[in-house]
C-alpha positions as CSV (number, residue, x, y, z in Angstrom):
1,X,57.6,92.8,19.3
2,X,61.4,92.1,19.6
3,X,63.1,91.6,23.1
4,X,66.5,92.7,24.0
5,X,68.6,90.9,26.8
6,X,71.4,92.0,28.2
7,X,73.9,89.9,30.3
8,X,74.7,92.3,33.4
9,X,76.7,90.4,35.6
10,X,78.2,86.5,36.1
11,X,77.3,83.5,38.4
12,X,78.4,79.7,38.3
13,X,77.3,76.4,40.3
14,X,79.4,74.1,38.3
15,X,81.1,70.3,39.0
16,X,84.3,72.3,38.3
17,X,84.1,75.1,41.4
18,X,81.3,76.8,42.9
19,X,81.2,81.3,42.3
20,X,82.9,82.3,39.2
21,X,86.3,82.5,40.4
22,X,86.5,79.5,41.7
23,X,84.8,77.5,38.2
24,X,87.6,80.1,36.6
25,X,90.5,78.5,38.2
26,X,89.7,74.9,38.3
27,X,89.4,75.6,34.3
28,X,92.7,76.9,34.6
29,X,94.5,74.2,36.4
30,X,92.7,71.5,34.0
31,X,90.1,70.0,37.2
32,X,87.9,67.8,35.6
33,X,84.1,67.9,37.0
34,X,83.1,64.3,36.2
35,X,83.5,62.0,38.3
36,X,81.9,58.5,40.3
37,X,78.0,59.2,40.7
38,X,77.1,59.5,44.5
39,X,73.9,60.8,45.0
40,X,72.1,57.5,44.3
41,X,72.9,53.9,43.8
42,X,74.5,53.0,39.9
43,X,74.7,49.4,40.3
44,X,71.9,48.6,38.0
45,X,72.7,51.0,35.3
46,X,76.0,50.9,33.0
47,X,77.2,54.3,33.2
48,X,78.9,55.1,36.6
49,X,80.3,58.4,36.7
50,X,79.1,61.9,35.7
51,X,78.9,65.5,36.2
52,X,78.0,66.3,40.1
53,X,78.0,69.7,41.9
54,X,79.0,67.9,44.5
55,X,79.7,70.5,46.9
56,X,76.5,72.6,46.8
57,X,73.9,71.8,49.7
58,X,70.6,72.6,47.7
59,X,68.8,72.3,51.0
60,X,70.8,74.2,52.9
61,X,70.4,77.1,50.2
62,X,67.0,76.9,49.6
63,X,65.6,75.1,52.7
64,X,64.0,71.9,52.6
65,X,61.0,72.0,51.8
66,X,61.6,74.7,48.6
67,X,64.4,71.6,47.0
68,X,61.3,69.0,47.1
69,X,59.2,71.1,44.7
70,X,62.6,72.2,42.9
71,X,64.4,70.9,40.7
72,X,68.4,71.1,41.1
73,X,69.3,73.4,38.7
74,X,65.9,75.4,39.8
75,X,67.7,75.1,43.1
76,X,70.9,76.7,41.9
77,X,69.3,79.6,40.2
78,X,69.2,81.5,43.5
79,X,72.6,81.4,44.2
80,X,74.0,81.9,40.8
81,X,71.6,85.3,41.0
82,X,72.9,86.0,44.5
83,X,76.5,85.8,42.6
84,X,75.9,88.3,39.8
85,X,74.2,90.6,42.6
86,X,77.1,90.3,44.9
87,X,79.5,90.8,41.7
88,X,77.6,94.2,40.1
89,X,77.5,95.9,43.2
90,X,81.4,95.6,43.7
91,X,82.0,96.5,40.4
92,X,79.3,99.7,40.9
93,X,81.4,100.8,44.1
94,X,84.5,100.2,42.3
95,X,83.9,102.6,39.4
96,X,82.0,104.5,42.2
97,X,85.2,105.1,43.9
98,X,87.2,105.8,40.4
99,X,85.0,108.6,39.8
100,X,86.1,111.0,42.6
């Protein structure tokens, strides 16, 4: 049985800009998304820096005790969704509105 998948709408939680617009223009302006690691201690390993979505609050998202049995990029899943969501129905009122 084949399976078709279509891509309906966009979403991004990224080191480079959180929502789609904002991961859009820090591509634009050349931001770079790696950086020193600070969400735990490097000083044993020998790589220091890497690429941290530094402003997204998992647990503030998700709520606390849902980012302990997550992992973070389950944890991100929700709000990239809530993204495309957000996104389609604009678009769907948009073209809503051009049709009368």
């Amino acid at each position: 049985m084949e399976r078709e998948i279509v891509i309906t709408g966009m979403g991004a939680v990224t080191p480079v800009g959180i929502g789609v617009a904002e991961f859009w223009n820090g591509l634009l302006a050349g931001r770079c998304g790696i950086g020193p690691v600070t969400s735990f201690d490097t000083s044993a390993l020998q790589v220091h820096a890497a690429a941290q979505v530094a402003d997204f609050d998992a647990a503030a998202r998700c709520g606390h005790k849902a980012i302990h049995a997550l992992s973070l990029p389950a944890a991100c899943a929700p709000e990239t969704a809530g993204e495309i969501v957000a996104r389609t129905v604009r678009e769907m009122l948009r073209e809503r509105e051009g049709a009368r």
